[in-house]
C-alpha positions as a Markdown table, in Angstrom:
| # | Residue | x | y | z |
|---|---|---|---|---|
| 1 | Unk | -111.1 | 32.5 | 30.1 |
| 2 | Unk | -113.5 | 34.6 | 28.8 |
| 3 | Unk | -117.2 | 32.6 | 28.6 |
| 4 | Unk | -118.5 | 34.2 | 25.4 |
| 5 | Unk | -115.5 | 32.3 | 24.1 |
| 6 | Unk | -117.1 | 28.9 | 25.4 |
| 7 | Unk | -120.2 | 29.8 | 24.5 |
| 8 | Unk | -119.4 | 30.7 | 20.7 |
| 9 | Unk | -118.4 | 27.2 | 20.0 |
| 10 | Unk | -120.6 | 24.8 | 19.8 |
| 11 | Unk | -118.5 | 21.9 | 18.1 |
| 12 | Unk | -116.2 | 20.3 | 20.3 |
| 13 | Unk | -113.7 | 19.8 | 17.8 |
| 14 | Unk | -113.5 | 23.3 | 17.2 |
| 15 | Unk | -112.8 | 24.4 | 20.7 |
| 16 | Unk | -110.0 | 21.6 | 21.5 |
| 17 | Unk | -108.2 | 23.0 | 18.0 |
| 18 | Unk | -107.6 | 26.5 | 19.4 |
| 19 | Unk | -107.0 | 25.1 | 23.3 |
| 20 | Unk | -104.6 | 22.9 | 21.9 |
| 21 | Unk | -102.7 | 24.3 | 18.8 |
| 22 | Unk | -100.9 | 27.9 | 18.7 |
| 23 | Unk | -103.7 | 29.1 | 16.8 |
| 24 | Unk | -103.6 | 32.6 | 17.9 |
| 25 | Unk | -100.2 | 34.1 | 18.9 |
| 26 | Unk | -99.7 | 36.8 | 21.7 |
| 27 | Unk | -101.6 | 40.3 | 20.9 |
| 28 | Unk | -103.0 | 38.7 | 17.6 |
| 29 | Unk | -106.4 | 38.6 | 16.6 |
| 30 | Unk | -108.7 | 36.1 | 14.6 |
| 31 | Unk | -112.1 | 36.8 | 13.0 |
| 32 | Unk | -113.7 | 33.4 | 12.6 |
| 33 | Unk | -117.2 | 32.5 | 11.4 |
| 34 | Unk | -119.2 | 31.3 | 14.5 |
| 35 | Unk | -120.1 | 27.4 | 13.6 |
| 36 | Unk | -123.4 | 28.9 | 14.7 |
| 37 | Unk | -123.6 | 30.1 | 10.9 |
| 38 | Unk | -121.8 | 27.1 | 9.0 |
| 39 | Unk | -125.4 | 25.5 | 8.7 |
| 40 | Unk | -126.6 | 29.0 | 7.3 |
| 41 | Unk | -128.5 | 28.4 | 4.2 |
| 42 | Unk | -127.5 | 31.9 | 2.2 |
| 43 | Unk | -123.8 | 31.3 | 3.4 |
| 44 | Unk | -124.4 | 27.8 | 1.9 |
| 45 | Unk | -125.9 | 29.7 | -1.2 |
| 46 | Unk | -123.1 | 31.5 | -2.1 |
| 47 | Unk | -120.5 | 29.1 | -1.3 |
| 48 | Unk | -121.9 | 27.2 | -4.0 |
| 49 | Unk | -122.4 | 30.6 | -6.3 |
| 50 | Unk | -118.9 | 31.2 | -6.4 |
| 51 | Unk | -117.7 | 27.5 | -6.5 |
| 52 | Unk | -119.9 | 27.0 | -9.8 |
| 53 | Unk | -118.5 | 30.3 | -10.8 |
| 54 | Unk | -114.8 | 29.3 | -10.1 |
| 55 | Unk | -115.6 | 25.9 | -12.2 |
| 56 | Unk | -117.3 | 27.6 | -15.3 |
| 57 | Unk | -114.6 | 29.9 | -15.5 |
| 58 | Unk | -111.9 | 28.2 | -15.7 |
| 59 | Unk | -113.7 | 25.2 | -17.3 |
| 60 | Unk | -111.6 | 25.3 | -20.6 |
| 61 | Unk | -108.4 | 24.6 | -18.1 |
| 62 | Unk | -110.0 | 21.6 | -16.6 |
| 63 | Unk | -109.7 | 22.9 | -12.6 |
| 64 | Unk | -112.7 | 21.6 | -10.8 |
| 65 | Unk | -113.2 | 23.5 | -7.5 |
| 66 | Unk | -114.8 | 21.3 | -5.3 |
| 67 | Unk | -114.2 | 23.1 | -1.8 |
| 68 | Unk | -113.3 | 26.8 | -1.2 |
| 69 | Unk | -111.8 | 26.4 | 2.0 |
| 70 | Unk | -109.4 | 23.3 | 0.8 |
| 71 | Unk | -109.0 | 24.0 | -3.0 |
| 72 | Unk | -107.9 | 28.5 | -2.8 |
| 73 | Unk | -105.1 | 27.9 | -0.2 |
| 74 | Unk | -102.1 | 27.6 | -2.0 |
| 75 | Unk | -103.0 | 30.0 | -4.6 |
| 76 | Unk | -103.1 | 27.7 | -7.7 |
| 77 | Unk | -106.9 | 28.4 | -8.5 |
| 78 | Unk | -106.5 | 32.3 | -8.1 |
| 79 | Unk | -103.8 | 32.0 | -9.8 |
| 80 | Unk | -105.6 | 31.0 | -12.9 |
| 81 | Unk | -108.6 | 32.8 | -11.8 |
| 82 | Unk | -106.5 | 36.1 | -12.1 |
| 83 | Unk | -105.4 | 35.3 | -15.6 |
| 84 | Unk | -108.3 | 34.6 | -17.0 |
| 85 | Unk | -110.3 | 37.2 | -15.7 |
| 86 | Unk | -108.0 | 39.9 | -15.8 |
| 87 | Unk | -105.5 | 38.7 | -18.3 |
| 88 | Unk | -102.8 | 39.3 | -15.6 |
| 89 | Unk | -99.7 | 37.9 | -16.3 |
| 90 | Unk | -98.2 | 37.4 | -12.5 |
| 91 | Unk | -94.1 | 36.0 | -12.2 |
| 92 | Unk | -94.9 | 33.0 | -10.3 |
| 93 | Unk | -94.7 | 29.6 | -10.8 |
| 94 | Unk | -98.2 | 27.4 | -11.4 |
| 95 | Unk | -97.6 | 24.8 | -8.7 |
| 96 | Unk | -96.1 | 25.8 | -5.2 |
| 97 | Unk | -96.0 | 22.5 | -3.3 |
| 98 | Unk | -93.8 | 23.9 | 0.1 |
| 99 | Unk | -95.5 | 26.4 | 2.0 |
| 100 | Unk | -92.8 | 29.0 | 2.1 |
| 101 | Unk | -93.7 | 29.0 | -1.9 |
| 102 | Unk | -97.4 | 28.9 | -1.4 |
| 103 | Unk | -96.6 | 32.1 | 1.1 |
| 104 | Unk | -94.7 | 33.4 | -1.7 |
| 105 | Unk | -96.8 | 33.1 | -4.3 |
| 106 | Unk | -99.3 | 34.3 | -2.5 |
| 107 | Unk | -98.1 | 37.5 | -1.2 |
| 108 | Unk | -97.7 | 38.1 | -5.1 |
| 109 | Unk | -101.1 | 37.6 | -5.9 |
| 110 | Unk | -102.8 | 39.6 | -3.0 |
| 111 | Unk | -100.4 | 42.5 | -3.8 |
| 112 | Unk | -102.3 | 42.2 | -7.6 |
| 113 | Unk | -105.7 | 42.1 | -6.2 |
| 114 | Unk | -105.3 | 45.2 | -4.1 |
| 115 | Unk | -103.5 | 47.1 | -7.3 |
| 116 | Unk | -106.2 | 45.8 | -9.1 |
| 117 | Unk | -108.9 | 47.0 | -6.9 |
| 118 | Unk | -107.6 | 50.3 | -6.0 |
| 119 | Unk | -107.6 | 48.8 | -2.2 |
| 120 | Unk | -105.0 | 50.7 | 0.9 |
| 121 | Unk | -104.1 | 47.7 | 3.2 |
| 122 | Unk | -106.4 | 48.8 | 6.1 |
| 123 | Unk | -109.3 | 48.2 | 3.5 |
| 124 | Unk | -108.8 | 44.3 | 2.7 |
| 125 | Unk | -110.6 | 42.0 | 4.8 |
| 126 | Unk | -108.0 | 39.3 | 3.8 |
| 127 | Unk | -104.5 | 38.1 | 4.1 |
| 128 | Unk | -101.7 | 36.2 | 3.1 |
| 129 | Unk | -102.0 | 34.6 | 6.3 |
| 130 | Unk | -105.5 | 33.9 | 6.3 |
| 131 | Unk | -105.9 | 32.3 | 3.1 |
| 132 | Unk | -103.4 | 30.3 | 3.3 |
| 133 | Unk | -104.7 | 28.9 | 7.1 |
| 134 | Unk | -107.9 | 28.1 | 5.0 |
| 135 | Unk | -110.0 | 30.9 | 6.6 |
| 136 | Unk | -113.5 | 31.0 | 5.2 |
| 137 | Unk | -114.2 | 34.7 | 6.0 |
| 138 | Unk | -111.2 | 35.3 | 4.1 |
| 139 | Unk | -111.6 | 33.3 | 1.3 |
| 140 | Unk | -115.3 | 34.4 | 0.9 |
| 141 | Unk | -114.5 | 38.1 | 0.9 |
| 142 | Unk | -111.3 | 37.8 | -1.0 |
| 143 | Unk | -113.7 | 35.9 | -4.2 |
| 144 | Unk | -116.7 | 38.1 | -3.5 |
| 145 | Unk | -114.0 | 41.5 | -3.9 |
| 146 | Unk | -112.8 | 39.6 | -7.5 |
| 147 | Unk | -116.0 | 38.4 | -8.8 |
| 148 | Unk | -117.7 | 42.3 | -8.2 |
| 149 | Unk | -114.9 | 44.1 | -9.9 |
| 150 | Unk | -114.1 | 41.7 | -13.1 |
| 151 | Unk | -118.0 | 40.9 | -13.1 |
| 152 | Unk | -119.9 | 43.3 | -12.2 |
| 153 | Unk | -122.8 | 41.7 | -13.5 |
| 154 | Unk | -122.7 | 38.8 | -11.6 |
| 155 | Unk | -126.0 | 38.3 | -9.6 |
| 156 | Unk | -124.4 | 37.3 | -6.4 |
| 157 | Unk | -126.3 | 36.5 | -3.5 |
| 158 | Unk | -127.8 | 39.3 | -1.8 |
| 159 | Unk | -127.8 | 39.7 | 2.0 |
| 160 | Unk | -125.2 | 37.2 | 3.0 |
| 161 | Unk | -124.4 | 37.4 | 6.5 |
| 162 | Unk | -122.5 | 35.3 | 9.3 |
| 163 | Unk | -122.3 | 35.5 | 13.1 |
| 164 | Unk | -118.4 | 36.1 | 14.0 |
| 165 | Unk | -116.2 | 36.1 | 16.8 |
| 166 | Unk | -113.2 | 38.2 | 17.3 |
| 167 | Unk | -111.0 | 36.1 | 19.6 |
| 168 | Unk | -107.6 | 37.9 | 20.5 |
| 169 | Unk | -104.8 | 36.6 | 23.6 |
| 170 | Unk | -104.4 | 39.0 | 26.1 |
| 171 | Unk | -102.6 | 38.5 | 29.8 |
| 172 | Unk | -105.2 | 37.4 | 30.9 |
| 173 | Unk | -106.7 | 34.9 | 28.8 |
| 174 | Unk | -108.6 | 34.5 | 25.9 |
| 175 | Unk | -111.2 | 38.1 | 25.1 |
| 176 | Unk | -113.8 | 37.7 | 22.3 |
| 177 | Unk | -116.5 | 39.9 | 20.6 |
| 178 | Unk | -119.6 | 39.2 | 18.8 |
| 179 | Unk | -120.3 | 40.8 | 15.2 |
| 180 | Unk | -122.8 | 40.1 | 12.9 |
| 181 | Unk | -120.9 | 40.6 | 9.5 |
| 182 | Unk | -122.4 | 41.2 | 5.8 |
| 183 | Unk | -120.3 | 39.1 | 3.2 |
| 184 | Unk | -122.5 | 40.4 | 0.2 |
| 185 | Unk | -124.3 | 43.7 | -0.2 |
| 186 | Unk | -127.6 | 44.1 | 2.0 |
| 187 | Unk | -129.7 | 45.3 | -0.9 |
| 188 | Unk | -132.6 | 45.6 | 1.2 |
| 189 | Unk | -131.4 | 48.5 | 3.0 |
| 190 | Unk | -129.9 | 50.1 | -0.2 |
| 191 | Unk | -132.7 | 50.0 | -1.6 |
| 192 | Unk | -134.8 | 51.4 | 1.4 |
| 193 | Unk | -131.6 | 54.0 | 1.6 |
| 194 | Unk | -131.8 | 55.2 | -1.5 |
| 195 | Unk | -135.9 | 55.3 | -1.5 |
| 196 | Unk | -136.2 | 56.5 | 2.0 |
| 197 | Unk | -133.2 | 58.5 | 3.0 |
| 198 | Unk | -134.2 | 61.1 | 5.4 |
| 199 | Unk | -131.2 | 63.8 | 4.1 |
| 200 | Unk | -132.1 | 63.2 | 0.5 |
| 201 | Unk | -135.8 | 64.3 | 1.4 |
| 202 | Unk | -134.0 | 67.6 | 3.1 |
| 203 | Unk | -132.2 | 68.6 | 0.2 |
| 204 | Unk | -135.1 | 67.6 | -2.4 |
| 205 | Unk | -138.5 | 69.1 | 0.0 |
| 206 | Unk | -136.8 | 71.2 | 2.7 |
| 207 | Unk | -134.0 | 72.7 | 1.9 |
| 208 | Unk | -134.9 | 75.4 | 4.0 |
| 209 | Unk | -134.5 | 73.4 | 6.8 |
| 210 | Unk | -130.8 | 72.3 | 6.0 |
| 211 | Unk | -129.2 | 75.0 | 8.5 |
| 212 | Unk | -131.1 | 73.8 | 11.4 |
| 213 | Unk | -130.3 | 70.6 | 10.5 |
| 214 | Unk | -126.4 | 71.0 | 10.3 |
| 215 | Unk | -126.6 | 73.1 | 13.3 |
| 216 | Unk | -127.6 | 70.3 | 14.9 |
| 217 | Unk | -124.8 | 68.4 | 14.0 |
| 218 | Unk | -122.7 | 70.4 | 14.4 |
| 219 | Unk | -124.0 | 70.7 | 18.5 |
| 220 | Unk | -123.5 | 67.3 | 18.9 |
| 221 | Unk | -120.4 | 66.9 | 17.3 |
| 222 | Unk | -118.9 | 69.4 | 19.1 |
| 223 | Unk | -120.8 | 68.1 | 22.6 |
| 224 | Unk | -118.0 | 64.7 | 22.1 |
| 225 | Unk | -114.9 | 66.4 | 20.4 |
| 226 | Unk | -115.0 | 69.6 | 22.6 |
| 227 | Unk | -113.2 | 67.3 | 25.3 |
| 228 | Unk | -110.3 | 66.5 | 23.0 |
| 229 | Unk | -110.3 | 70.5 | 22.9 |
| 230 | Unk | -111.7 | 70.2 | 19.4 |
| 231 | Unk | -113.8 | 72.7 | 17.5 |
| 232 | Unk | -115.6 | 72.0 | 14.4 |
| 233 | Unk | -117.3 | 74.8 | 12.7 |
| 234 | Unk | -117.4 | 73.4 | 9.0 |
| 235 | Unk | -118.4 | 70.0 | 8.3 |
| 236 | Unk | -118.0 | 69.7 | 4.6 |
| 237 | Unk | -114.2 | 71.3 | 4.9 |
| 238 | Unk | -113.6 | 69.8 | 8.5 |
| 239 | Unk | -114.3 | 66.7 | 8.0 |
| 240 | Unk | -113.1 | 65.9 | 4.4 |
| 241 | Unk | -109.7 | 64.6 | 6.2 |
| 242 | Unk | -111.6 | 61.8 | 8.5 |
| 243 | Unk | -109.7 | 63.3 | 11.4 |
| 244 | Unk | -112.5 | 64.6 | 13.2 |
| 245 | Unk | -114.9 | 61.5 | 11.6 |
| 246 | Unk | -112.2 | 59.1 | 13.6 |
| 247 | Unk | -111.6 | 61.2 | 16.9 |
| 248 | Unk | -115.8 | 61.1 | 16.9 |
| 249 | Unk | -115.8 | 57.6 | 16.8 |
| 250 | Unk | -113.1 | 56.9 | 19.4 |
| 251 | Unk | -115.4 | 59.6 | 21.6 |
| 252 | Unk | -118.7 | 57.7 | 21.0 |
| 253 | Unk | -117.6 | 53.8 | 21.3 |
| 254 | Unk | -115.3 | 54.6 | 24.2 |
| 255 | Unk | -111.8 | 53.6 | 22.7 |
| 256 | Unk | -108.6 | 54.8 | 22.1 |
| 257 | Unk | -107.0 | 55.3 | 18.1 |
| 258 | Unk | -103.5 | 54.4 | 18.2 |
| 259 | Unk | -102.2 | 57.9 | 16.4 |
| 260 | Unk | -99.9 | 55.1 | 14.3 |
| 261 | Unk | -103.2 | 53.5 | 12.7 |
| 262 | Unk | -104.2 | 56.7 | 11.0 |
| 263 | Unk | -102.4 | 60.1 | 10.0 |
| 264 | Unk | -103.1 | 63.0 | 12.4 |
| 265 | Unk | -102.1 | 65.4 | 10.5 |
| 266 | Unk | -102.7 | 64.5 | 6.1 |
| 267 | Unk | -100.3 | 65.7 | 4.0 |
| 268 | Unk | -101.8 | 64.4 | 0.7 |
| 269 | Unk | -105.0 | 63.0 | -0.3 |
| 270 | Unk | -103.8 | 59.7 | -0.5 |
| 271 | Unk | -103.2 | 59.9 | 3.9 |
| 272 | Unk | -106.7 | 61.4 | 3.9 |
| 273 | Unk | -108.2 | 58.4 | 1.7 |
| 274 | Unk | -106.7 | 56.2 | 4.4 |
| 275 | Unk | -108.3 | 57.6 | 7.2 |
| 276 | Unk | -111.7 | 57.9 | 6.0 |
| 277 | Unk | -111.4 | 54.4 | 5.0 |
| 278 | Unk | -110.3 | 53.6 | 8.2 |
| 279 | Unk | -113.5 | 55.2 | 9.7 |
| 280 | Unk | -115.9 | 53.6 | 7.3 |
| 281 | Unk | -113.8 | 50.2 | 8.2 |
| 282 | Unk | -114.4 | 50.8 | 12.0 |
| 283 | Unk | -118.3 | 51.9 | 11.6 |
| 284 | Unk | -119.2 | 48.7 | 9.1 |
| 285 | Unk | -117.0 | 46.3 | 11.7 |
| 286 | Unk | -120.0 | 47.6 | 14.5 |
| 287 | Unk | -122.4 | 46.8 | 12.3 |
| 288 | Unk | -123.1 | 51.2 | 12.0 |
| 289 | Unk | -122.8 | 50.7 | 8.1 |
| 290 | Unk | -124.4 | 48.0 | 6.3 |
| 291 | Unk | -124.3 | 50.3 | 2.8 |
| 292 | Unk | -121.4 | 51.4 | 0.5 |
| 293 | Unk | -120.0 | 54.4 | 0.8 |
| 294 | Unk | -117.4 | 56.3 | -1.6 |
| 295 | Unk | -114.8 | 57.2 | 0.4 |
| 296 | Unk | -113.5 | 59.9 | -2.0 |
């Protein structure tokens, strides 16, 4: 068994769960929040944010939220939530009590909130699955992903991060990986982005240098695709696709894209979204990207 995943638990509770239950099936792979970070005070901060929000919300239908983890679960709070913030009207019943109806009613809602916020499948850092096993991560992303797009005003809690561990079943045991993992916008390095940003100072005070510059990139981009026999001589036009941007990435961490996880060859702008979602997904899960990007 891999050590890191001893070492990442620190409750014993926590470890007998997953040596004990079928947590994780064959080739599957969890994301959990290290109980390194349950005691973090700006993780506690927003849990709290967006349980108060929840409650004030939906006040005038007298749900009191008292626990994120135990009261989203079987959908019945974002249920309501959805209503009343989007005035969506969704065909499922209020109250699922068996959990093939909680599934169902689920996989109702989650197919809203992605239509609602424009999201491809590869971009949601939730599930139907994970919600309803009462996954924190989840839940936190999946309320943090509602509250920003009905209330974009909301002052939520800046700089929310967690420790996580990957933990997937392999032949040969357990395998983990470490990840640090933002849950709310860093606005400190926004903010030090958008003052400091080195390419914004090219194109403002040295535009003259600008050639050099993409020469440069060009060299080293070239330097880790040339041994896929892969020539880029355009970056604006060659990478707009995130073909190259992905096969880069695969180069520079050392792994392999499965060519069924991204299209190869876009046909429409809708397979070249994907991908270059799928690249900004893969350099914000290594912690490369801790600001947003507009993938179109």
């Amino acid at each position: 068994m891999d050590p890191d995943f001893l070492n990442a638990f620190t409750q014993p509770s926590t470890l007998d769960r997953f040596l004990t239950e079928d947590v994780i099936a064959k080739g599957e792979k969890r994301k959990l929040i290290k109980p390194t970070s349950s005691n973090n005070p700006k993780l506690e901060e927003l849990k709290l944010f967006l349980t108060e929000w929840i409650n004030r919300t939906l006040k005038e239908e007298h749900i009191v939220v008292k626990s994120l983890e135990e009261d989203m679960y079987d959908g019945l709070v974002l249920h309501h939530l959805l209503e009343n913030l989007g005035s969506l009207k969704l065909d499922v019943d209020k109250i699922a009590l068996t959990e093939k109806k909680q599934r169902q009613k689920l996989s109702v809602i989650m197919e809203a909130v992605a239509k609602c916020l424009q999201l491809e499948e590869s971009q949601l850092k939730w599930s139907v699955e994970s919600i309803l096993a009462k996954d924190l991560l989840s839940t936190l992303h999946l309320l943090v992903a509602i509250a920003k797009h009905f209330e974009p005003s909301l002052a939520l809690p800046p700089n929310v991060q967690v420790e996580t561990i990957t933990i997937e079943t392999t032949s040969r045991g357990l395998k983990t990986s470490n990840a640090v993992e933002y849950i709310t916008e860093n606005k400190e390095n926004i903010e030090a982005q958008s003052k400091n940003d080195a390419f914004d100072e090219l194109f403002s005070c040295a535009p003259d240098k600008l050639d050099a510059v993409k020469k440069a990139l060009l060299q080293f981009v070239n330097q880790h695709v040339g041994k896929l026999g892969l020539n880029v001589k355009d970056i604006e036009s060659q990478f707009s696709d995130g073909v190259i941007l992905l096969l880069l990435i695969g180069q520079l961490e050392g792994f392999f894209l499965n060519l069924r996880n991204f299209f190869l060859t876009p046909a429409s702008t809708m397979e070249m979204l994907h991908n270059v979602n799928l690249a900004l997904d893969l350099l914000a899960e290594g912690g490369l990207l801790n600001f947003p990007v507009n993938s179109e």
